[in-house]
C-alpha positions as CSV (number, residue, x, y, z in Angstrom):
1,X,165.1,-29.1,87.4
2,X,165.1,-26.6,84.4
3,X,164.3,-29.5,82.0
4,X,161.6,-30.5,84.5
5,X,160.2,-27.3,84.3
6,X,160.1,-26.7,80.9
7,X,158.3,-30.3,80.0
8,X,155.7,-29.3,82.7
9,X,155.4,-25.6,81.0
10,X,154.5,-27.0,77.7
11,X,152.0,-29.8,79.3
12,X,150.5,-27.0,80.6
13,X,150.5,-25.0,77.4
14,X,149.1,-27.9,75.4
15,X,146.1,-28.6,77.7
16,X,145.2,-24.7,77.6
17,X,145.3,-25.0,74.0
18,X,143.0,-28.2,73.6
19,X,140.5,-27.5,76.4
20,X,140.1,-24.0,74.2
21,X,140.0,-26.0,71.0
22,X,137.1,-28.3,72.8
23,X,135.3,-24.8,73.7
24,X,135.4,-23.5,70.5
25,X,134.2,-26.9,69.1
26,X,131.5,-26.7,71.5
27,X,130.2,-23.2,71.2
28,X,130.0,-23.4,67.5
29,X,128.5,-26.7,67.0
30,X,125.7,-25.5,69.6
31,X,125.4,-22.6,67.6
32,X,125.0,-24.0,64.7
33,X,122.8,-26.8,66.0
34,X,120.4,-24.1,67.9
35,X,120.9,-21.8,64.7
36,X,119.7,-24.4,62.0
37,X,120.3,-27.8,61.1
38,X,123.4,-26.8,58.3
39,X,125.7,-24.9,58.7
40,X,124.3,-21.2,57.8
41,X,126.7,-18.3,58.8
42,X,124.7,-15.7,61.5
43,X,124.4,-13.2,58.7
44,X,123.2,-15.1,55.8
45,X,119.8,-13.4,56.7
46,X,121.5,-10.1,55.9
47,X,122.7,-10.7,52.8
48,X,119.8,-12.7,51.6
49,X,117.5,-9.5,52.2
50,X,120.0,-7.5,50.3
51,X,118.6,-9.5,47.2
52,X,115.1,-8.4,47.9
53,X,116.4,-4.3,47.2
54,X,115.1,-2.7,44.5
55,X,117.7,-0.8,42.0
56,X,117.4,2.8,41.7
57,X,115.9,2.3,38.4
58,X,113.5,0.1,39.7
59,X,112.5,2.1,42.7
60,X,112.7,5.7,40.2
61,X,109.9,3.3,37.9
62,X,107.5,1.9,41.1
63,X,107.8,5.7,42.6
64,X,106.6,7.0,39.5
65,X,103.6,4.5,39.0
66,X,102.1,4.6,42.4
67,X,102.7,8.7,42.5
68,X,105.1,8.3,45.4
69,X,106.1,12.2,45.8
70,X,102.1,13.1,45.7
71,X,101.1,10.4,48.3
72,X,104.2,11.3,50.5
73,X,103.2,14.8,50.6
74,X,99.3,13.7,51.9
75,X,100.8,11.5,54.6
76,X,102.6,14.5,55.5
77,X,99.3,16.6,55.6
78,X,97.8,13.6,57.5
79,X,100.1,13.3,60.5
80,X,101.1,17.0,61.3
81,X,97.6,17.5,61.5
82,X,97.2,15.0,63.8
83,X,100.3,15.2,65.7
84,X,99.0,18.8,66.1
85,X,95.4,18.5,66.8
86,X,95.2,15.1,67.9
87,X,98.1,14.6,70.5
88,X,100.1,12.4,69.0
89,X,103.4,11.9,69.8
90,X,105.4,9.3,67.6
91,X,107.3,7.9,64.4
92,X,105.8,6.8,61.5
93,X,107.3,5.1,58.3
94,X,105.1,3.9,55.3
95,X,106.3,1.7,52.5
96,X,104.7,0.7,49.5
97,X,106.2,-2.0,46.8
98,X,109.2,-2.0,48.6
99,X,109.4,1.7,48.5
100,X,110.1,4.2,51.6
101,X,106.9,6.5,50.9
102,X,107.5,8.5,54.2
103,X,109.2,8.4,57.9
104,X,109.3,11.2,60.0
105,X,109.1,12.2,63.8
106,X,106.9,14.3,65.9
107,X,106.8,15.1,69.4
108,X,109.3,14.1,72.2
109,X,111.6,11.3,73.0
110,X,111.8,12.5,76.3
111,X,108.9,15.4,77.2
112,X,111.1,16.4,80.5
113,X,114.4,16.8,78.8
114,X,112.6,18.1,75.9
115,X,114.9,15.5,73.3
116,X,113.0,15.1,70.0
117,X,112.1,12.0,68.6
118,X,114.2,10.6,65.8
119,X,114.4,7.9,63.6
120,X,116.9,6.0,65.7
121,X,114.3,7.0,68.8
122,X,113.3,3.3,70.3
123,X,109.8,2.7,71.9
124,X,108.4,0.0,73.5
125,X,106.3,-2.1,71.0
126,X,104.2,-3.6,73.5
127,X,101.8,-6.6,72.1
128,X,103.4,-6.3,68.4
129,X,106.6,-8.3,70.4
130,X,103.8,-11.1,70.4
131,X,105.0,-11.2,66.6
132,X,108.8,-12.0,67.5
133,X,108.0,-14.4,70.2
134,X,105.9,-16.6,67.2
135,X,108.5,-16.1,65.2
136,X,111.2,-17.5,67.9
137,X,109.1,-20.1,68.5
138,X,108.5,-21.1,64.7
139,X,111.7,-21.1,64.1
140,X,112.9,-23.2,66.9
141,X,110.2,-25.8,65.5
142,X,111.9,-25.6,62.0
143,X,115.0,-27.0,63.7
144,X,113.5,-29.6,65.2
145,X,113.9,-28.1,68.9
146,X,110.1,-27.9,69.3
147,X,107.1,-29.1,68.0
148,X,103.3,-27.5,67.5
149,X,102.3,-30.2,69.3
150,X,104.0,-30.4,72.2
151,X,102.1,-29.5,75.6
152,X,103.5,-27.6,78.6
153,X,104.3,-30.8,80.6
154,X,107.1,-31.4,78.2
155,X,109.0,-28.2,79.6
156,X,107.6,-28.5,83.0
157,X,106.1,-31.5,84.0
158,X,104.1,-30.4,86.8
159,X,102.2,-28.0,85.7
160,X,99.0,-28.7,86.7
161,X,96.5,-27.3,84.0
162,X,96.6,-29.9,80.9
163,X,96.1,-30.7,77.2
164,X,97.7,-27.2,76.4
165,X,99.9,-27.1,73.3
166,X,102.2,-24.8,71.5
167,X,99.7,-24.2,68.8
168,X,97.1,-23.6,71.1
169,X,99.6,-20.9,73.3
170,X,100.4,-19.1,69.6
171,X,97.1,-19.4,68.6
172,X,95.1,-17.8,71.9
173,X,93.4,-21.0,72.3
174,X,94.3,-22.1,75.6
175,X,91.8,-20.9,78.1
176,X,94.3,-19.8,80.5
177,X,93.6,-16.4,82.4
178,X,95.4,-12.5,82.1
179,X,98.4,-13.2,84.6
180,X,98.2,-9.7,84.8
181,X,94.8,-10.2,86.9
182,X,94.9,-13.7,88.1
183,X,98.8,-12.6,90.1
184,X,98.0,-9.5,90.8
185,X,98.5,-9.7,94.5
186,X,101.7,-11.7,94.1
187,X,103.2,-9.0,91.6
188,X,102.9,-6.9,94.5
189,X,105.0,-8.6,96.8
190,X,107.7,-9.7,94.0
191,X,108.4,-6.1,93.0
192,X,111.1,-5.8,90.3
193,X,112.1,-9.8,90.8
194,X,109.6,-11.1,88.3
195,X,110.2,-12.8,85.2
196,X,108.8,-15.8,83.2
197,X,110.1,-18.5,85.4
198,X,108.6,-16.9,88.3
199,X,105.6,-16.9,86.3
200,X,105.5,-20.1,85.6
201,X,106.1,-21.4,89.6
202,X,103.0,-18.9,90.2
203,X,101.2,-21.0,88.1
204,X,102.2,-24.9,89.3
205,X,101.7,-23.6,92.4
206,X,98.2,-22.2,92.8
207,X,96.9,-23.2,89.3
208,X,94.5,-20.2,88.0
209,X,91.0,-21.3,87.0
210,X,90.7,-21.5,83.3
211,X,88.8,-19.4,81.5
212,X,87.5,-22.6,79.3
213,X,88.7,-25.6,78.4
214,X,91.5,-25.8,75.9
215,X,91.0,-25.5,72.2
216,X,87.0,-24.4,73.2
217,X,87.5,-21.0,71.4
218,X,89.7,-18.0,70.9
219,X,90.7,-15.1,73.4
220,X,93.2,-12.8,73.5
221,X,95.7,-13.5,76.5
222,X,99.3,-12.5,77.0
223,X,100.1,-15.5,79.6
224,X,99.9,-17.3,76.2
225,X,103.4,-15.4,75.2
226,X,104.8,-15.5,78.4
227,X,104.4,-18.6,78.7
228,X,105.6,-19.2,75.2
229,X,108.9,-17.3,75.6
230,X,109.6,-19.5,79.5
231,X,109.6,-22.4,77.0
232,X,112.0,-20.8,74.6
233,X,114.3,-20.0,78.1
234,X,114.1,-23.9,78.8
235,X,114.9,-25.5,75.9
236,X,117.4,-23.0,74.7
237,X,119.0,-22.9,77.8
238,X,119.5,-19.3,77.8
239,X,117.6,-15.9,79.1
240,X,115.0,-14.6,76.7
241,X,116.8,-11.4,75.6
242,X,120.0,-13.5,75.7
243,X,118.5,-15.9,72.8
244,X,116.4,-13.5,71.2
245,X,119.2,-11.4,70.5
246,X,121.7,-13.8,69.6
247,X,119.3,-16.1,67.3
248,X,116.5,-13.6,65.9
249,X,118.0,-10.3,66.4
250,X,120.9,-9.9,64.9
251,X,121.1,-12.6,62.6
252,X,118.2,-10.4,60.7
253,X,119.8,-6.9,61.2
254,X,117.9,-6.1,64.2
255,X,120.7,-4.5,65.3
256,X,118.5,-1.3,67.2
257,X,116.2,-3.6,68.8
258,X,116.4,-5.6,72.6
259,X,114.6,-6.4,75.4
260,X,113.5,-4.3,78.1
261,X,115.4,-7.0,80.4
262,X,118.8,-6.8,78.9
263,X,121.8,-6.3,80.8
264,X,123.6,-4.4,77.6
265,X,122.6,-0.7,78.6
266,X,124.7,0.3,75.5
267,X,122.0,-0.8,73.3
268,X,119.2,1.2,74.8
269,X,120.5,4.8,73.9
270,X,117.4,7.0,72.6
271,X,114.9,5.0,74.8
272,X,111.8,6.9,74.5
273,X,109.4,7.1,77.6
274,X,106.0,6.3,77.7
275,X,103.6,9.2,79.1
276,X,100.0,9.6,80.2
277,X,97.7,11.7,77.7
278,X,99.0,14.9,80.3
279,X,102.7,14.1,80.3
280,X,102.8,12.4,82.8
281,X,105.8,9.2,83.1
282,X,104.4,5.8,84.0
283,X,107.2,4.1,86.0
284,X,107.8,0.6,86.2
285,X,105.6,-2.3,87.8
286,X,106.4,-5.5,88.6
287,X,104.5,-7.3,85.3
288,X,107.6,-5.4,83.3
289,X,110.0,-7.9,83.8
290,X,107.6,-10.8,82.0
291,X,108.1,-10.6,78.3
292,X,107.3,-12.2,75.3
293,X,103.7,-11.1,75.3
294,X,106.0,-7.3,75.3
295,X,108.6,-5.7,75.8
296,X,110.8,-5.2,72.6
297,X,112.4,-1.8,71.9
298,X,112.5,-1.0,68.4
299,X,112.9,1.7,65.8
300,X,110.4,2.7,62.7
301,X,113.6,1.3,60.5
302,X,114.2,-1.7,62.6
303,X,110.5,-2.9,61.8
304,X,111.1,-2.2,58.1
305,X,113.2,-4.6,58.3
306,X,111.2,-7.3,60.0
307,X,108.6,-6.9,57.6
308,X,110.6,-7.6,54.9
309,X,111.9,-10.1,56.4
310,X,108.7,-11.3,56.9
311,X,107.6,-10.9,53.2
312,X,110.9,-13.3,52.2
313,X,112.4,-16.7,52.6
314,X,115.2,-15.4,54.3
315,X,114.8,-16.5,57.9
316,X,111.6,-18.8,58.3
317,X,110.2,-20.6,55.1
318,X,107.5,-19.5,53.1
319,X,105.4,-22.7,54.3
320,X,106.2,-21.8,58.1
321,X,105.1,-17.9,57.2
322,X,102.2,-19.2,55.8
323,X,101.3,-21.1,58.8
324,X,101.3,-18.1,60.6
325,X,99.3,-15.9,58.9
326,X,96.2,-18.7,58.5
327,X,93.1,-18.0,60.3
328,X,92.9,-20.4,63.3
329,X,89.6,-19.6,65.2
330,X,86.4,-19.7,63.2
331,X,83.7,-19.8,66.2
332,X,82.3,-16.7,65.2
333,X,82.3,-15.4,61.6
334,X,83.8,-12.3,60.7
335,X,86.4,-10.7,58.8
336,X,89.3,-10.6,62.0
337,X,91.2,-13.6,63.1
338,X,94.3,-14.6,64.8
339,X,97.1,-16.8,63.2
340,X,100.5,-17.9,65.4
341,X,101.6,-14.7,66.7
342,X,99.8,-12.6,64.2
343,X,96.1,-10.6,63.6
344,X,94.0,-11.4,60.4
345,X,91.8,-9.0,58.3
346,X,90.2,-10.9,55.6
347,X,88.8,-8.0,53.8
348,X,87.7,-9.4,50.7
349,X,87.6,-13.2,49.8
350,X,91.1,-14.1,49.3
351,X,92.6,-10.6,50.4
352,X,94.0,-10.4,54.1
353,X,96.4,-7.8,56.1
354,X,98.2,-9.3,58.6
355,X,99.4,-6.9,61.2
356,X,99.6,-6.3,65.0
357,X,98.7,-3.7,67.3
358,X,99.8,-2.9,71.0
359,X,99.1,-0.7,74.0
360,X,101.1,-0.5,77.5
361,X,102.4,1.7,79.7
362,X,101.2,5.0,77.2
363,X,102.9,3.5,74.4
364,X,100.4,2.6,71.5
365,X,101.9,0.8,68.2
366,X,100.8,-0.3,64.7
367,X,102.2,-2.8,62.7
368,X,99.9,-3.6,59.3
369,X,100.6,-4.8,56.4
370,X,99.2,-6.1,53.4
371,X,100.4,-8.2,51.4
372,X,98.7,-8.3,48.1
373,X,98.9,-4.5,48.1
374,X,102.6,-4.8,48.9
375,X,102.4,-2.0,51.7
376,X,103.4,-1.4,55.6
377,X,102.2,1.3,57.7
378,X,104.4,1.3,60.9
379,X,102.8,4.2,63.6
380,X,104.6,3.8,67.1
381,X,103.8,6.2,69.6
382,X,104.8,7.0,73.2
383,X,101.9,9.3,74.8
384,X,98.9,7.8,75.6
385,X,96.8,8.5,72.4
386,X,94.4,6.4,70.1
387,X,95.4,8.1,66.8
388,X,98.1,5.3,65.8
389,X,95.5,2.9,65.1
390,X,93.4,5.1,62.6
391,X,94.7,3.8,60.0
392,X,92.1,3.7,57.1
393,X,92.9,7.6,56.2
394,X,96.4,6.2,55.8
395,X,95.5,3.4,53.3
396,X,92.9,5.6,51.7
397,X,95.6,7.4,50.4
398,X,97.9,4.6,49.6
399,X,95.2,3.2,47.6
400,X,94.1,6.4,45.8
401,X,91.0,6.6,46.7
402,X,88.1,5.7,49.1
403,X,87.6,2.6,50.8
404,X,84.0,0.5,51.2
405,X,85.6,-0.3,54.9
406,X,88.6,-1.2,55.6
407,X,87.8,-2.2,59.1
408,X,90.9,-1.5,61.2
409,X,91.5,-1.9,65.0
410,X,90.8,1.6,67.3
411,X,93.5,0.0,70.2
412,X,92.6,-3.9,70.0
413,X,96.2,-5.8,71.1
């Protein structure tokens, strides 16, 4: 009986061990399948950034030719005034060349509690999470799991509108209505149950009436990215933040940045709140648990990050970046366009910034860069205020001297 025992112990002790060897063999070949198509360790990213830091010497040289300390000491002037006079209530961090020109804090993190803002203070970027959404998306095309041209029937093959691709969802060229507007009755009665799925039954079921017909002409919609991140849910397999988190977050050093629909509270520590112009907190609705077209938390630092990251090879080619940033709707001429998840202003022929602005729930947020001037003006802010997208003072400074028009956004998404 002993002997019987003991052969059935170690059976038993075997098949543990090989059913966890097949799990382990499992998870990593899905993670390096849904990662990339070779084997690339989750912090290559990292470490390839690292090669894009300046040396001391180097940044002691660039400080001294673009008069860092004098231009630092002007965006000072700038946003105390402002932050004084004009009500704002944010961070702001500037870079130029690859050099930190200036970050600092003013106002509240939490106006009732009366906790200052901080650098390590996280605010809701609203529309500038339309940028990591592309970037999700673009990424899961470089692998191979999608493809630009692949319509919403290939993810869910009754819904009902048609001839709506991915390019045409990153590009805001499909026509379909604000869900915001055209569910506005249903939101009501789903109160803090709705997510992108949900969204996406709304729509099979009582299909809204386009606004045109696809590929007609650009307009700015955010059921294009929440639509956009249900697709990354399906063929991913996994929750939104779960993915996002896993396969874009961390793997670039995100590592203070989520989504408002995260089950990890321990990463939402020095979560601002957004306020009215008068103080005022603006709660939840139901439209707050659809993301993709918003809802990424993130630091001033954090984004200095991405737009490095964005200025490299590190995570998506050069040719996919490029992609991104080319003009895709020309139906009227002017200097603004929209790429795959990211605003155009072609200032001069052959001179563009590429950045993103957003506004919800009191929080209004810059993102703008440019690259042939090798700066980024990040202004988040977290009281309903305009002053984060006035932003030509800012790059009068950074260029030294006046601008003919630089012909920035006053709150456009």
């Amino acid at each position: 009986m002993r002997l019987n025992h003991i052969y059935k112990f170690f059976n038993l002790q075997i098949f543990k061990s090989l059913s966890l060897l097949v799990v382990m063999m499992f998870v990593s070949t899905s993670c390096k399948n849904l990662f990339s198509k070779d084997e690339v360790p989750m912090d290559y990213c990292i470490e390839c950034l690292h090669k894009y830091q300046l040396s001391l010497q180097q940044e002691k040289n660039i400080r001294d030719q673009i008069h860092a300390d004098r231009k630092r000491h002007q965006l000072d002037s700038l946003f105390t005034y402002r932050a004084k006079k004009l009500g704002f209530n944010g961070n702001v961090l500037v870079i130029q060349k690859g050099v930190l020109l200036y970050e600092n804090s003013f106002g509240y993190e939490n106006y009732r509690k009366k906790t200052p803002l901080s650098a390590a203070s996280k605010f809701q970027l609203a529309s500038i999470s339309k940028t990591f959404t592309a970037v999700a998306v673009l990424h899961l095309i470089e692998i191979g799991k999608l493809s630009l041209n692949d319509s919403i029937q290939s993810f869910y093959p009754d819904f009902p509108i048609h001839n709506i691709t991915l390019k045409l969802l990153l590009s805001h060229r499909s026509g379909l209505p604000d869900y915001r507007f055209a569910y506005e009755d249903s939101a009501s009665l789903g109160f803090g149950k709705i997510d992108n799925q949900m969204l996406i039954q709304w729509m099979t079921k009582n299909p809204p009436p386009l606004q045109f017909q696809p590929d007609r002409k650009f307009t700015y919609c955010n059921t294009n990215y929440a639509v956009l991140a249900a697709i990354v849910e399906h063929v991913t397999g996994m929750k939104f933040d779960v993915y996002m988190q896993q396969y874009i977050l961390r793997p670039i050093g995100l590592n203070h940045t989520y989504i408002i629909t995260t089950a990890d509270t321990a990463i939402n520590s020095h979560k601002t709140t957004g306020y009215n112009s008068n103080w005022s907190e603006i709660p939840r609705d139901g439209f707050d648990g659809i993301v993709g077209d918003k809802g990424v938390y993130s630091t001033t630092e954090d984004l200095q990050t991405w737009y490095r990251m964005l200025n490299s090879d590190c995570f998506l080619k050069k040719e996919t970046l490029a992609m991104a940033f080319e003009p895709r709707s020309f139906e009227k001429q002017g200097k603004k366009n929209y790429g795959y998840g990211f605003r155009i202003n072609e200032y001069e022929p052959g001179k563009k910034c590429i950045y993103h602005n957003g506004w919800w729930k009191g929080y209004n947020t810059a993102f703008y860069t440019n690259p042939q001037e090798e700066y980024c003006i990040i202004v988040l802010g977290n009281r309903f205020n305009k002053s984060p997208y006035m932003l030509k003072e800012v790059m009068q400074i950074l260029h030294e001297g006046s601008l003919e028009d630089s012909d920035t956004d006053d709150g456009a998404e």
